[in-house]
C-alpha positions as CSV (number, residue, x, y, z in Angstrom):
1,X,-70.2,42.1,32.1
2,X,-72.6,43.5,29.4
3,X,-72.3,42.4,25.7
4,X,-69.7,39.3,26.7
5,X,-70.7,36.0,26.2
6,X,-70.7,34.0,29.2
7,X,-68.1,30.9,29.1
8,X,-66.1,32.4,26.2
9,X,-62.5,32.6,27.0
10,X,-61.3,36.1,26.8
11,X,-58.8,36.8,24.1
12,X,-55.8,34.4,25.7
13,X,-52.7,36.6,26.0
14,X,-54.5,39.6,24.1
15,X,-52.5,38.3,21.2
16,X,-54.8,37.0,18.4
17,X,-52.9,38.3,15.6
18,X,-49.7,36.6,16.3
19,X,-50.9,32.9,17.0
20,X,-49.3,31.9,14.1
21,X,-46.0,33.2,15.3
22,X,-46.1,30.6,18.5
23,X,-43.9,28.1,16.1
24,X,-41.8,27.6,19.6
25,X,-42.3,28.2,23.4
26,X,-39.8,31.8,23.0
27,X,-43.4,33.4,21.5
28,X,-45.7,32.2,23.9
29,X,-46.4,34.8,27.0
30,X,-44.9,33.9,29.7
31,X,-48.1,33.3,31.5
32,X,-48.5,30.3,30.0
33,X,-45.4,29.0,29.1
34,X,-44.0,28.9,32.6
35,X,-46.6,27.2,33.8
36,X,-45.1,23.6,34.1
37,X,-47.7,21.8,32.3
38,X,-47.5,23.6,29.3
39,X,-45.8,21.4,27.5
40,X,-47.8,18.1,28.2
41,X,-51.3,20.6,27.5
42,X,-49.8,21.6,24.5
43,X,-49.3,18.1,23.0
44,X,-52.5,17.1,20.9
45,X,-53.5,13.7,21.5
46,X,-55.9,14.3,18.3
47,X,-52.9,13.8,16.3
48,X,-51.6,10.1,16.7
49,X,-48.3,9.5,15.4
50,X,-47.2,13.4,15.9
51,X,-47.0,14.2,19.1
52,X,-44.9,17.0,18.5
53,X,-46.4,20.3,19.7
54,X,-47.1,22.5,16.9
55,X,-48.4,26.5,16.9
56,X,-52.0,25.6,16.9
57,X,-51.9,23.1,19.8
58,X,-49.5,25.9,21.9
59,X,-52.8,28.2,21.0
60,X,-55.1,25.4,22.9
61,X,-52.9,24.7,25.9
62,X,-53.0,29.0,25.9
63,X,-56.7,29.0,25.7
64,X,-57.1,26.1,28.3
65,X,-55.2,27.9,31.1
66,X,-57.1,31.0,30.4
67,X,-60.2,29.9,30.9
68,X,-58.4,27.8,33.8
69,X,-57.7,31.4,35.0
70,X,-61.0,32.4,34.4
71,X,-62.6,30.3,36.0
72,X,-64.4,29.0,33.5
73,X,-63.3,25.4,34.2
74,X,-62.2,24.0,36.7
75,X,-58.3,23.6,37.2
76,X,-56.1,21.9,37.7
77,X,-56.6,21.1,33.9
78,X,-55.1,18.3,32.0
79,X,-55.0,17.1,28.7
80,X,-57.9,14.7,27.3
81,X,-58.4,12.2,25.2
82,X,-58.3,13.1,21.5
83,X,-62.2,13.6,21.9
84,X,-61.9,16.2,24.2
85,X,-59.1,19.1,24.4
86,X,-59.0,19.8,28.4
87,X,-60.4,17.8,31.5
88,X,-60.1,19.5,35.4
């Protein structure tokens, strides 16, 4: 497609301006949050000692099954190491 960058995720859930509203799993499309890894791709390895799942690691586990969807990598993805966000 002309004037898109080629392996650039498309806006995931077309909902840029409210990524700071994903503070739980109610705000996150359901796209993503019924998928049932969502939870495990949304914990953040990155931050050892928290594993909690916060709105910015809900925005990565979003990004990584778009571009799942995408095709831009290859699924089924799972969570890395804290040196990398996504592995398929």
């Amino acid at each position: 497609m002309l004037g898109e960058e080629i392996g650039r995720v498309k806006k995931p859930a077309g909902e840029i301006e409210r990524y700071k509203t994903f503070s739980d799993n109610s705000h996150v499309p359901s796209r993503y949050s019924s998928d049932p890894r969502f939870n495990d791709l949304a914990t953040d390895p990155a931050h050892v000692g928290n594993k909690s799942i916060s709105a910015a690691s809900r925005q990565e586990a979003m990004a990584g099954l778009e571009a799942e969807s995408q095709g831009l990598i290859k699924g089924p993805i799972e969570r890395g190491p804290a040196e990398i966000e996504f592995y398929g």
